[in-house]
PAVEXDO-945558 format. One record per residue: x, y, z of N, C-alpha, C, O in turn; residue number from 0. Coordinates in nm, 4 decimals, decimal comma. Layout:
BEGIN
NODE    n_east   n_north      n_up   ca_east  ca_north     ca_up    c_east   c_north      c_up    o_east   o_north      o_up   nr
NODE         X         Y         Z         X         Y         Z         X         Y         Z         X         Y         Z  NUM
...
This chain:
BEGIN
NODE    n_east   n_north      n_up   ca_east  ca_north     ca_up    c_east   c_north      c_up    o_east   o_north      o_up   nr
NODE    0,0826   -0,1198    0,0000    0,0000    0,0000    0,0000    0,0865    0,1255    0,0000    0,0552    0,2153   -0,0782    0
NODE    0,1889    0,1404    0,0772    0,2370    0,2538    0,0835    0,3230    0,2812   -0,0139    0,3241    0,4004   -0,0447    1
NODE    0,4021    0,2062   -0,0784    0,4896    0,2083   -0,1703    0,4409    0,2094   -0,3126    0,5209    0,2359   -0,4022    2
NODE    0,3002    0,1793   -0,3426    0,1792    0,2350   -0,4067    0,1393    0,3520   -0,4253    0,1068    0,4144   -0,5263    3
NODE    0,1459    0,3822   -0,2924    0,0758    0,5432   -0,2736    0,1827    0,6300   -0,3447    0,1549    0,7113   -0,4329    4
NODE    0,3641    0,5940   -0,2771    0,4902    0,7068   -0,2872    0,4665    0,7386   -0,4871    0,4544    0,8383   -0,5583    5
NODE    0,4712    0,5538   -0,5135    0,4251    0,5198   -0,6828    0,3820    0,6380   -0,7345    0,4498    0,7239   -0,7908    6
NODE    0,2404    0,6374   -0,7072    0,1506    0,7147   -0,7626    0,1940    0,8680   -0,7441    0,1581    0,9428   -0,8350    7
NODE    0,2775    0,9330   -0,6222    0,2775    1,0291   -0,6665    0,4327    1,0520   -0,6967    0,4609    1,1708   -0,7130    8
NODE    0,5361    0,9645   -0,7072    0,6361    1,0312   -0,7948    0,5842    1,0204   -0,9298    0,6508    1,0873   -1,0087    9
NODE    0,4690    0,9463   -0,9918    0,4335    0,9450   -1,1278    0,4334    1,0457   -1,1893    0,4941    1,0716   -1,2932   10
NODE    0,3148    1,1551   -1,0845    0,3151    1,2548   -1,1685    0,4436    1,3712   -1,1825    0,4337    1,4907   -1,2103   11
NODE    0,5470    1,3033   -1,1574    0,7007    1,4006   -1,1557    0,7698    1,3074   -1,2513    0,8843    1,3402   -1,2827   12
NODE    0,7239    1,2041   -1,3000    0,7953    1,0919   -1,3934    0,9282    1,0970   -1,3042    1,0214    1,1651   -1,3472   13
NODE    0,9459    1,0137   -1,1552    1,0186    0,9744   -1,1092    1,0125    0,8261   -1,0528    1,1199    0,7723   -1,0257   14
NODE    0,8780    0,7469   -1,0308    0,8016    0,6610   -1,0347    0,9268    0,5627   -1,0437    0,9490    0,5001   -0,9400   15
NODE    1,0037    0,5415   -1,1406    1,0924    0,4326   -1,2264    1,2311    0,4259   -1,1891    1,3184    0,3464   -1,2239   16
NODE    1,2352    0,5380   -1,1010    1,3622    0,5996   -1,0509    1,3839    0,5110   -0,8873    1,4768    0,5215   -0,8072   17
NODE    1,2571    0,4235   -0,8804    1,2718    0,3831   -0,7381    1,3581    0,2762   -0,7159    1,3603    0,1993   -0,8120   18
NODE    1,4391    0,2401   -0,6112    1,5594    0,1676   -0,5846    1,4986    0,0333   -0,4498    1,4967    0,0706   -0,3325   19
NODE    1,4659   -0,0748   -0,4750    1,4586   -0,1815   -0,4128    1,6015   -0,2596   -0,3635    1,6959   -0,2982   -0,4324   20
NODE    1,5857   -0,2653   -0,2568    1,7077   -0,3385   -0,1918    1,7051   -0,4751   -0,1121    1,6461   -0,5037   -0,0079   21
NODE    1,7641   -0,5289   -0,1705    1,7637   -0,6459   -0,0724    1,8067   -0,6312    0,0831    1,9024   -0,5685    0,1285   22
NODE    1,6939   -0,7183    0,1619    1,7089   -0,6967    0,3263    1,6107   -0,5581    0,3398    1,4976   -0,5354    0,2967   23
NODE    1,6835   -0,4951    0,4009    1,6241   -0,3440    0,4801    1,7336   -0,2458    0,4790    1,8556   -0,2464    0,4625   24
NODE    1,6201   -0,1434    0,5084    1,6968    0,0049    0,4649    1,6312    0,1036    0,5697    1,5919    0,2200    0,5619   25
NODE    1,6354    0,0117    0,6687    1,4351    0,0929    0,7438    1,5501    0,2276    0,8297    1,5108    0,3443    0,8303   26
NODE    1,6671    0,1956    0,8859    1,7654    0,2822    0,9550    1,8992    0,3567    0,8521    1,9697    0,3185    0,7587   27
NODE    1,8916    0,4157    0,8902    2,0336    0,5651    0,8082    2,1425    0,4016    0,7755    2,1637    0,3548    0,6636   28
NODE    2,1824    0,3579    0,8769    2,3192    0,2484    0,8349    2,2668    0,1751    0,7669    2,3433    0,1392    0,6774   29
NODE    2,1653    0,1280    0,7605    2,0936    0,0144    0,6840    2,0789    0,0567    0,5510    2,1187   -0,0272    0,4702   30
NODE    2,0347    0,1598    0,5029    2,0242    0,2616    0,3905    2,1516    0,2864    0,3322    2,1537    0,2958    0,2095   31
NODE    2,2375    0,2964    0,3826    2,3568    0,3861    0,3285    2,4416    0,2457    0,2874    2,5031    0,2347    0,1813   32
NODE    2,4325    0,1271    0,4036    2,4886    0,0524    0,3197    2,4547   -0,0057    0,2387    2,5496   -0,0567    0,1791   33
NODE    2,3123   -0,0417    0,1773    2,2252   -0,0936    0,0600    2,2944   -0,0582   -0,0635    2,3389   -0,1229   -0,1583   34
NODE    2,2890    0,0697   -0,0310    2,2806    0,1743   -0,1636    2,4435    0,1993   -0,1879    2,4872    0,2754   -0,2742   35
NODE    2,5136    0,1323   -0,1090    2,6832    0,2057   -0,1086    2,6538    0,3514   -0,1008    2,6076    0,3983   -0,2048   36
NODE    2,6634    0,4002   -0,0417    2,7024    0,5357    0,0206    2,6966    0,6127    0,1427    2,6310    0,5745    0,2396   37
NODE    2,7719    0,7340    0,1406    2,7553    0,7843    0,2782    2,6152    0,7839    0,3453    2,5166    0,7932    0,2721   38
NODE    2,6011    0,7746    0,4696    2,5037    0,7696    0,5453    2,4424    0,9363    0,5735    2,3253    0,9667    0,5962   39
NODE    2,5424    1,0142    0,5654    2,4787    1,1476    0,5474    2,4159    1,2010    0,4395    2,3522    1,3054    0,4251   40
NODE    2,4518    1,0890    0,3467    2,3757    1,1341    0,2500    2,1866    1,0899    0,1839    2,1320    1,1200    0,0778   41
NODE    2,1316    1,0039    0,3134    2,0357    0,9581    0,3301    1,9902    1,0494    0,3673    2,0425    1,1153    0,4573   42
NODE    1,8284    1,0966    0,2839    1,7679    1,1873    0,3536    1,6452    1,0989    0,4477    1,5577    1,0200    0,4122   43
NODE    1,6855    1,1540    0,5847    1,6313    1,1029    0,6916    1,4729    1,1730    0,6620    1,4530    1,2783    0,6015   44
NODE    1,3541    1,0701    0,7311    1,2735    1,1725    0,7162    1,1978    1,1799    0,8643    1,2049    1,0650    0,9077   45
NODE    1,1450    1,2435    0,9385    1,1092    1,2497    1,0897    0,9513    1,2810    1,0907    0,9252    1,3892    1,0383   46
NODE    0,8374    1,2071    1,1405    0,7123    1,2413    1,1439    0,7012    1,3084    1,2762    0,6985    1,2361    1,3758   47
NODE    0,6944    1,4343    1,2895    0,6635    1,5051    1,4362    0,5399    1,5270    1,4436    0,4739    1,5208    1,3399   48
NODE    0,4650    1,5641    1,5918    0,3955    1,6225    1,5920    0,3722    1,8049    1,5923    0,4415    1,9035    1,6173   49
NODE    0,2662    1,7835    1,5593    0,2921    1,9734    1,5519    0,2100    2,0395    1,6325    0,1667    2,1497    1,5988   50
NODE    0,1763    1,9808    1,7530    0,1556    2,0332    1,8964    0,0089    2,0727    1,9326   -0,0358    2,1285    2,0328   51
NODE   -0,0840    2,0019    1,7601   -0,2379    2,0870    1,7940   -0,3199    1,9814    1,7383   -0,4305    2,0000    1,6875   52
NODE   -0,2400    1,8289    1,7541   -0,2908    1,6649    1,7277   -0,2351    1,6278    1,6011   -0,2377    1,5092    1,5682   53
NODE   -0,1756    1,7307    1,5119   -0,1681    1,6931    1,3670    0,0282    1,6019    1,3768    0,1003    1,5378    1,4533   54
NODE    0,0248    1,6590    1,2446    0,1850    1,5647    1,2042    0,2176    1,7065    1,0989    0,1347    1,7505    1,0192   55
NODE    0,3660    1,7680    1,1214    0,4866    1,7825    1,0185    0,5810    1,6697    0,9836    0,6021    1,5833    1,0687   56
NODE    0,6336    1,6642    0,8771    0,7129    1,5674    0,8500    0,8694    1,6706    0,8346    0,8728    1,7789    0,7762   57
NODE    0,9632    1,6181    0,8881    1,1033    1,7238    0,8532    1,2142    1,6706    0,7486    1,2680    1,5963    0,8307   58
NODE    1,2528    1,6604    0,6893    1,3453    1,6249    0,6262    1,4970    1,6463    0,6718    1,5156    1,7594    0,7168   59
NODE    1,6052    1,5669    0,6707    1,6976    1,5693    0,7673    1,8195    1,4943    0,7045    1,8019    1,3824    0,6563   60
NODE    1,9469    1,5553    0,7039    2,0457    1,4830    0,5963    2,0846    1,3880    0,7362    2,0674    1,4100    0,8561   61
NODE    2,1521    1,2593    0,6533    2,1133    1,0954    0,7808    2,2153    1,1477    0,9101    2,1745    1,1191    1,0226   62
NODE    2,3088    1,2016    0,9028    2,3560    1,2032    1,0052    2,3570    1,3089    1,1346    2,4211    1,3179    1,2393   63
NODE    2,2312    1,3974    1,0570    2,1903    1,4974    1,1894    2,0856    1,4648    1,2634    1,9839    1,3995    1,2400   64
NODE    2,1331    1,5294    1,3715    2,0331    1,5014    1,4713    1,9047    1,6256    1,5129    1,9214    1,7432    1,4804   65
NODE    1,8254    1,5963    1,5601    1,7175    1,7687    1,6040    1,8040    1,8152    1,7032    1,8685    1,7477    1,7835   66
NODE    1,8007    1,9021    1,6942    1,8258    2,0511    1,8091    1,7104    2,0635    1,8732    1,6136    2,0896    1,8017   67
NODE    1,6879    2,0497    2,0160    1,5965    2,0926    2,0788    1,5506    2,2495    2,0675    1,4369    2,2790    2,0307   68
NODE    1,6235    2,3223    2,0934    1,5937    2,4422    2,1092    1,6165    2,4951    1,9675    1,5164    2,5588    1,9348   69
NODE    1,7086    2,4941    1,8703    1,6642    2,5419    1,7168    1,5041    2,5155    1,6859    1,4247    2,6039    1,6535   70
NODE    1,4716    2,3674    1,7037    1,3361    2,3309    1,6417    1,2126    2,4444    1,7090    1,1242    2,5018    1,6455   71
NODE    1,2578    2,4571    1,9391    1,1421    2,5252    1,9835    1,1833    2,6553    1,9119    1,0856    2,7300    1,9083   72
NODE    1,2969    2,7128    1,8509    1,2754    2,8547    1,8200    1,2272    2,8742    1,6648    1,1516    2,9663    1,6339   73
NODE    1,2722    2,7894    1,5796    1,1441    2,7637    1,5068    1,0055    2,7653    1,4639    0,9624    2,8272    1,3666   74
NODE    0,9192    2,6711    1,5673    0,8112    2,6548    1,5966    0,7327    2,6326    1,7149    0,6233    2,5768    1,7232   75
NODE    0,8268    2,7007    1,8356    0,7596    2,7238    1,9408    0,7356    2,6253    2,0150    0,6606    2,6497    2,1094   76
NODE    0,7816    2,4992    2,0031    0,7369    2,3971    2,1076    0,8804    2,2869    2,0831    0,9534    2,2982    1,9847   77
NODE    0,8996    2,1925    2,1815    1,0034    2,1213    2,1764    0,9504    2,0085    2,0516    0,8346    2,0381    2,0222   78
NODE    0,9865    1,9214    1,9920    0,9270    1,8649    1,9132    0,9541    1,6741    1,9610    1,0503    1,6108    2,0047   79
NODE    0,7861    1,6327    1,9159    0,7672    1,5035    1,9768    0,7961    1,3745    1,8867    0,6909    1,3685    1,8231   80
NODE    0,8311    1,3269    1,8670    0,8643    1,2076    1,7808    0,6877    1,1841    1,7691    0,6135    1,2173    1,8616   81
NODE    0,6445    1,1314    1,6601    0,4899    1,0374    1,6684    0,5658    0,9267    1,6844    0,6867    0,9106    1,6680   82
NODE    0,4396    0,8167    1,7348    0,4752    0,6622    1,8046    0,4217    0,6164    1,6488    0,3749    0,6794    1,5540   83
NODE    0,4528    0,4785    1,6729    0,4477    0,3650    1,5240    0,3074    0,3874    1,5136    0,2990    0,3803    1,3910   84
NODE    0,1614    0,4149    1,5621    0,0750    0,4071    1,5557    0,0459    0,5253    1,4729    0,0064    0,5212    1,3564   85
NODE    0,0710    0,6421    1,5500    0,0408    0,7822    1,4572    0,1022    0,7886    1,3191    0,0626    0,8248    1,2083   86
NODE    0,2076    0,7422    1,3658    0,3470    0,7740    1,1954    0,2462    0,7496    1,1215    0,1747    0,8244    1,0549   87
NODE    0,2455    0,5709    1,1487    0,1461    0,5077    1,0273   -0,0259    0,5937    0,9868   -0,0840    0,5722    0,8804   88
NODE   -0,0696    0,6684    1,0733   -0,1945    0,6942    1,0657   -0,1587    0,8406    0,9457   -0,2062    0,8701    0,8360   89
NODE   -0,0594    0,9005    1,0285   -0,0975    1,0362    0,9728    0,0115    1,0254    0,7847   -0,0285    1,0723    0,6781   90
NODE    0,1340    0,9564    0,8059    0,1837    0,9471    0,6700    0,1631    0,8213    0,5734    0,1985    0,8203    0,4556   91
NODE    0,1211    0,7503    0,6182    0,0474    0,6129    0,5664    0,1589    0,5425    0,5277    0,1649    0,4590    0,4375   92
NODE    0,2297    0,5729    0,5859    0,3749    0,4865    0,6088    0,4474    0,4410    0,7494    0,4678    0,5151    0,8455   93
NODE    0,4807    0,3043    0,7391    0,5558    0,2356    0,8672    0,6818    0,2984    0,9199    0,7467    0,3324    0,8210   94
NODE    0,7327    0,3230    1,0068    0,8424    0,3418    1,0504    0,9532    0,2341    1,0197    0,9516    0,1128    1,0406   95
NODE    1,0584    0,3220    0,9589    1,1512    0,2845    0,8671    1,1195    0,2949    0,6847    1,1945    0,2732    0,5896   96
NODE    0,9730    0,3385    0,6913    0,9905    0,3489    0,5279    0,9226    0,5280    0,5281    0,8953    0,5869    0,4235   97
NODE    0,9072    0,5850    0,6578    0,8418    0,6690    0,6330    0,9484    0,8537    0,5438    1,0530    0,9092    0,5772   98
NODE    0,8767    0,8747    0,4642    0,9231    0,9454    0,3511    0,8879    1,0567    0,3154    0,7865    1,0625    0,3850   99
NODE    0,8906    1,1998    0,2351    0,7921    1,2740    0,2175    0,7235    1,2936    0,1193    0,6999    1,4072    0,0783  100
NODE    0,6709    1,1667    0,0537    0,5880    1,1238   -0,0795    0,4795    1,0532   -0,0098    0,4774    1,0072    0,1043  101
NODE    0,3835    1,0542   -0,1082    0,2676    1,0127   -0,0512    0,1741    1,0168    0,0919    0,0991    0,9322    0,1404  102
NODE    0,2131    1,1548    0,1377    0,1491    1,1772    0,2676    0,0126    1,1898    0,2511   -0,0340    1,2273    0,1435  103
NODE   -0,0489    1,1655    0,3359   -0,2124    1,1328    0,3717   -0,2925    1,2492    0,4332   -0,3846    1,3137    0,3830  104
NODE   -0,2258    1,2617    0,5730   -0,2573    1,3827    0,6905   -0,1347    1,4403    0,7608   -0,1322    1,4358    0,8837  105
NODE   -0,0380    1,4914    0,6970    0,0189    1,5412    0,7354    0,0207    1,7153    0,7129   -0,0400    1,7648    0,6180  106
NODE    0,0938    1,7960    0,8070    0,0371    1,9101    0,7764    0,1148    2,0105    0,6403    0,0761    2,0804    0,5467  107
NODE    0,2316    1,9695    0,6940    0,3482    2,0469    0,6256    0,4346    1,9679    0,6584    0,4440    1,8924    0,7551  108
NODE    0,5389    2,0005    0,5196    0,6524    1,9336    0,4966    0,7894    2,0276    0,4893    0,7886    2,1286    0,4190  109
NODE    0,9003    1,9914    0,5613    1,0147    2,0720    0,5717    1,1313    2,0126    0,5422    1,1500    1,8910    0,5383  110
NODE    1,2395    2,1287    0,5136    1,3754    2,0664    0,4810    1,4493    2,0953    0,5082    1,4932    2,1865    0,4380  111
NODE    1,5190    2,0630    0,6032    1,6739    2,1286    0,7058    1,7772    2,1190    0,6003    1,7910    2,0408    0,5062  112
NODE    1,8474    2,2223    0,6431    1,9477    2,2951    0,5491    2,0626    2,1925    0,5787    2,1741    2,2137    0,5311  113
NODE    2,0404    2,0904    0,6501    2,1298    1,9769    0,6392    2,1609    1,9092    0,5040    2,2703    1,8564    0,4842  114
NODE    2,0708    1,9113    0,4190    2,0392    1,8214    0,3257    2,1383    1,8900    0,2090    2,2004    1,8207    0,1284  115
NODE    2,1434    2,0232    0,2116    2,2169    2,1583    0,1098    2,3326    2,1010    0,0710    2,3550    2,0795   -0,0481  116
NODE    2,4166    2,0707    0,1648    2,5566    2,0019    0,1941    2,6145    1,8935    0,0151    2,7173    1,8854   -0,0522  117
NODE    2,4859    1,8383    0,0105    2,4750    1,7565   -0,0780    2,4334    1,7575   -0,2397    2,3218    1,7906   -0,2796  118
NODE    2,4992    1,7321   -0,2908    2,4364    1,6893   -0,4859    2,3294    1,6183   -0,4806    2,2191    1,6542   -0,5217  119
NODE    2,3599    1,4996   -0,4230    2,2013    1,4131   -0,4513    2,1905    1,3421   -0,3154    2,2976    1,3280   -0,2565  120
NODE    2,0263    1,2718   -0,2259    2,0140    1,2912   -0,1131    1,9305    1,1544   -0,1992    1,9045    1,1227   -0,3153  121
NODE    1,9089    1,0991   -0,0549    1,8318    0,9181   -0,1028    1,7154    0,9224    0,0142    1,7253    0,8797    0,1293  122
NODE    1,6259    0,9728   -0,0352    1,4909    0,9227    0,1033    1,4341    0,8138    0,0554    1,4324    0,7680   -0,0588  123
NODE    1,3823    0,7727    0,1659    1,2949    0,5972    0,1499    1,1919    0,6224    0,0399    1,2035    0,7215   -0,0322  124
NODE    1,1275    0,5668    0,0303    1,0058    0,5603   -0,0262    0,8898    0,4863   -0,0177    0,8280    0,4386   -0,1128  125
NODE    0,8579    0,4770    0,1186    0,7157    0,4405    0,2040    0,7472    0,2838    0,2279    0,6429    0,2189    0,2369  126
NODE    0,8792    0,1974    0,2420    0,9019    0,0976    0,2820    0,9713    0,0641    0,3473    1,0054    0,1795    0,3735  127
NODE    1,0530   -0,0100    0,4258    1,1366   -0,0268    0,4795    1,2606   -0,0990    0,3999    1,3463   -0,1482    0,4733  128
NODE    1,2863   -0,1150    0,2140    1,3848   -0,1377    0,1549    1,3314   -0,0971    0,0308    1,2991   -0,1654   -0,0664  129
NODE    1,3255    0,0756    0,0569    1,2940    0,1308   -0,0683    1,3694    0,2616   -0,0920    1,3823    0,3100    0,0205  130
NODE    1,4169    0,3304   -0,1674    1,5006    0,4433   -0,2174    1,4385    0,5099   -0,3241    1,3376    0,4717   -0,3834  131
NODE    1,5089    0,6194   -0,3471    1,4970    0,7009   -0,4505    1,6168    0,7891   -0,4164    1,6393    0,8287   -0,3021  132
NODE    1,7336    0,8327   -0,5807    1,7900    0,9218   -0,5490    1,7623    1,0345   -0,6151    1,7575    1,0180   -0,7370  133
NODE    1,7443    1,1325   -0,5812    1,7709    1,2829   -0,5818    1,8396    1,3938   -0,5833    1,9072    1,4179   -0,4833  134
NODE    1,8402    1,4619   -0,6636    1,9196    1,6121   -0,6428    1,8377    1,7084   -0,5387    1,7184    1,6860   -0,5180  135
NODE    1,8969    1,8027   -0,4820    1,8316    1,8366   -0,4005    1,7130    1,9167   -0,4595    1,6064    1,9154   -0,3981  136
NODE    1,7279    2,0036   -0,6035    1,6438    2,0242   -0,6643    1,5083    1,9525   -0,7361    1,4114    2,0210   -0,7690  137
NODE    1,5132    1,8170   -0,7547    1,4007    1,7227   -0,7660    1,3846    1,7274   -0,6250    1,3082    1,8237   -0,6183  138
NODE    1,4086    1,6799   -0,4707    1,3612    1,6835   -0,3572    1,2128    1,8009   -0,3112    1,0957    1,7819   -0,2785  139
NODE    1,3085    1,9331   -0,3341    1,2010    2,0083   -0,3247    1,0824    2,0186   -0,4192    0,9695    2,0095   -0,3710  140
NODE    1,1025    2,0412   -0,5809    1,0275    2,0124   -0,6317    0,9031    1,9091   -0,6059    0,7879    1,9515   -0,6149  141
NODE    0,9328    1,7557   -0,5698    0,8401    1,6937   -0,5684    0,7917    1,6545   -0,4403    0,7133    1,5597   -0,4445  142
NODE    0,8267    1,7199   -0,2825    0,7726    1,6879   -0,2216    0,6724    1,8306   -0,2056    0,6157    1,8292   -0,0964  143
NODE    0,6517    1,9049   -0,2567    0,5907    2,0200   -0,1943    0,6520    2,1124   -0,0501    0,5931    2,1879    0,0272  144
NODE    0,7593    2,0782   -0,0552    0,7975    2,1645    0,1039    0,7348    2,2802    0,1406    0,7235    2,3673    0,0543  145
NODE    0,6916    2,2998    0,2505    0,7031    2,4482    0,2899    0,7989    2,5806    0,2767    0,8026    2,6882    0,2169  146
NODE    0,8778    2,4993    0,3759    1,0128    2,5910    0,3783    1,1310    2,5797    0,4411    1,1484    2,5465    0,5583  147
NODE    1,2291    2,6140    0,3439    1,3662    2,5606    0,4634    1,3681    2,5836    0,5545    1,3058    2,6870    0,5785  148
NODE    1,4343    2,5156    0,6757    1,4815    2,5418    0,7977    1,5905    2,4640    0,8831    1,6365    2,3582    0,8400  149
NODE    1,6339    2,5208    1,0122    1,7779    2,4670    1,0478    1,7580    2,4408    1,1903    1,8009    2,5241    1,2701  150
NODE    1,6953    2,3305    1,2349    1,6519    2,2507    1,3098    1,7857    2,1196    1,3571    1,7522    2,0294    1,4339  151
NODE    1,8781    2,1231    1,3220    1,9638    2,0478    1,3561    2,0934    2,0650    1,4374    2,1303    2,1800    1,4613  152
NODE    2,1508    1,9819    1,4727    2,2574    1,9905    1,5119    2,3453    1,8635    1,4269    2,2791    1,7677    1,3866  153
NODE    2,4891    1,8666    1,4027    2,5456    1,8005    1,3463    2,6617    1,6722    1,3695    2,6952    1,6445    1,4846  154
NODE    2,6847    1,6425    1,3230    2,7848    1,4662    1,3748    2,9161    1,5719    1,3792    2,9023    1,6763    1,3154  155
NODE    3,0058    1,5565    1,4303    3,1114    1,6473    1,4237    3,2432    1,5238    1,3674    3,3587    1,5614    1,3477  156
C-alpha cells in the first residue's frame, strides 16, 4: 500500500521508475547507506513530528543529523515530539523505517533542514522499509511540496 501510494505520486514528476529496491532493509540511516553504497549522510532522513495541535509535520533531515531541541522550539515554538508507530502510520500512511515525504495522507506540512544543502544528490525511502529514490536536491524540493527551509539540527562532528 504505501509504496503504491509514494508510486503514484512520484508518477506525476515521472520519477516513479527511478525507485531503488534493496535487498534486506533500509528501514535505519546504516541500513540505507549501506544498501545503496554510500555515505550515510547522505540519506535523507525523514522524521514524522507532531505539531503540537494533534496533527503531524514531517522534517526532512540529511542521515547524520540530529534535532536541536531548542533550534526546532525557536522555530516553531514547542520542543518537538517524535509520533509513536501508531500515529506515523496513521498520519503518513507509512511504517516506521519506510516513512518518507511522498505520498502523505494527513500530514500538515513538509520541511527541509538545510542539512540536506551540503549535498548533490540525497536518497529518502520511499514508504518501505527497503525502498530508495535518489535525488538532487532540486528534484527533492520540487516533488515533495515543502514548505520551507529550515535549520533545526545539530550536526555529527
Amino acid at each position: 500500500m504505501s509504496l503504491e501510494t509514494v508510486k503514484k505520486h512520484l508518477k506525476k514528476y515521472k520519477k516513479d521508475k527511478k525507485i531503488i529496491i534493496v535487498q534486506g532493509t533500509s528501514a535505519t540511516v546504516l541500513e540505507a547507506a549501506n544498501a545503496l553504497n554510500i555515505e550515510t549522510d547522505n540519506i535523507a532522513k525523514t522524521l514524522a513530528l507532531s505539531n503540537n495541535n494533534g496533527g503531524c509535520i514531517v522534517v526532512v533531515v540529511s542521515g547524520d543529523s540530529k534535532l536541536d531541541n531548542l533550534k526546532f522550539k525557536s522555530e516553531f515554538g514547542y520542543k518537538p515530539h517524535m509520533l509513536s508507530y501508531e500515529d506515523t502510520y496513521k498520519f503518513t500512511s507509512h511504517k516506521v523505517g519506510g516513512v518518507c515525504p511522498f505520498g502523505l495522507t494527513n500530514v500538515d506540512d513538509v520541511y527541509l533542514d538545510v542539512s540536506l544543502k551540503k549535498h548533490d544528490k540525497v536518497y529518502p525511502a520511499c514508504g518501505t522499509d527497503n525502498s530508495a529514490i535518489e535525488l538532487t536536491i532540486e528534484e527533492l524540493e520540487k516533488i515533495t511540496n515543502y514548505k520551507k527551509w529550515i535549520d533545526v539540527c545539530k550536526y555529527k562532528s
